[in-house]
matplotlib code that plots the C-alpha trace (Angstrom):
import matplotlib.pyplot as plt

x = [0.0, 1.6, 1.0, -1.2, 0.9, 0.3, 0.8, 2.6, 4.2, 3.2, 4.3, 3.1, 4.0, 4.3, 0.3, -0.1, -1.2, -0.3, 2.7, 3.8, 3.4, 5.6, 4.9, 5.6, 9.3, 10.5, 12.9, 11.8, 8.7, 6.1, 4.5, 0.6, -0.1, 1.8, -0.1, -3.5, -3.2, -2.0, -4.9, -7.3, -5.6, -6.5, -2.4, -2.6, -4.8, -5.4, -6.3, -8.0, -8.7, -11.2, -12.5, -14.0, -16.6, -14.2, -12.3, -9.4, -8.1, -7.0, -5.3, -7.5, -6.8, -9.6, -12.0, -11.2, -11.5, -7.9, -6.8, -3.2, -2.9, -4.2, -2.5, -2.6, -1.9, 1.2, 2.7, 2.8, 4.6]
y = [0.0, 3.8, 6.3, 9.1, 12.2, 15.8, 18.7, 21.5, 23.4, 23.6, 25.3, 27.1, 26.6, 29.9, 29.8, 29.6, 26.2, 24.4, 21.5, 19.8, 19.7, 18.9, 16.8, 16.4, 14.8, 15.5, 18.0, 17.0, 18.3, 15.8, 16.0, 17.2, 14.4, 11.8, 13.6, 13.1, 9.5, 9.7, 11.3, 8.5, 6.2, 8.0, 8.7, 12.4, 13.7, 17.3, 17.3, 15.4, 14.8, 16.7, 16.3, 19.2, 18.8, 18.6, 15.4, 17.2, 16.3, 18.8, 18.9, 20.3, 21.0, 20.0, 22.7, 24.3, 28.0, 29.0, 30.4, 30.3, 26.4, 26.7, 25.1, 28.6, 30.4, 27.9, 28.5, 32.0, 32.5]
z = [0.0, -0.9, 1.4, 0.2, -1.1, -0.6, -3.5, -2.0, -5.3, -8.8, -11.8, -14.6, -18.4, -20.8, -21.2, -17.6, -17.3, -14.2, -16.4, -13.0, -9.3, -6.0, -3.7, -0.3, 0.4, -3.5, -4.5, -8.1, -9.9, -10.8, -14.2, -14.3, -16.1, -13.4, -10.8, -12.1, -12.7, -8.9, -8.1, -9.8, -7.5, -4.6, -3.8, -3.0, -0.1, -1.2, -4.9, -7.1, -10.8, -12.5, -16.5, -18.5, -20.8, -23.7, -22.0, -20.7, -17.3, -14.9, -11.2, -8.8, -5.0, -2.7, -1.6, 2.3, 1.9, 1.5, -1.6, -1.1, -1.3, -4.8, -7.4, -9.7, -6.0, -6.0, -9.3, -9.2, -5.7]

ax = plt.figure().add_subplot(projection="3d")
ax.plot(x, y, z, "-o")
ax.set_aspect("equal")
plt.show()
């Protein structure tokens, strides 16, 4: 059994689309699309996967009125 991860970092590419995460006890950056399939799994314990009406997947964080643990909050401090 993994233990569950937690996002506490992300990044934004040159559109300003979060491209890849940290998580907790990484130095490295995750890849979005990594951390959504993580998510699916149930590994992370404050985000989850989300999919527009297009299809497209996205990383969300889980609701708990703070805004500074959002991922777009993350990426641009």
């Amino acid at each position: 059994m993994t233990s569950k991860r937690k996002v506490v970092d992300a990044r934004q590419d040159e559109k300003g689309n979060i491209s890849h995460v940290q998580l907790e006890r990484n130095k490295n950056y995750t890849p979005v699309g990594t951390a959504i399939n993580m998510a699916k799994r149930d590994e992370l314990t404050n985000a989850h996967s989300v999919s527009r009406r297009d299809g497209k997947e996205y990383l969300r964080t889980n609701p708990d009125k703070k805004a500074n643990n959002n991922l777009d909050e993350m990426a641009e401090s």
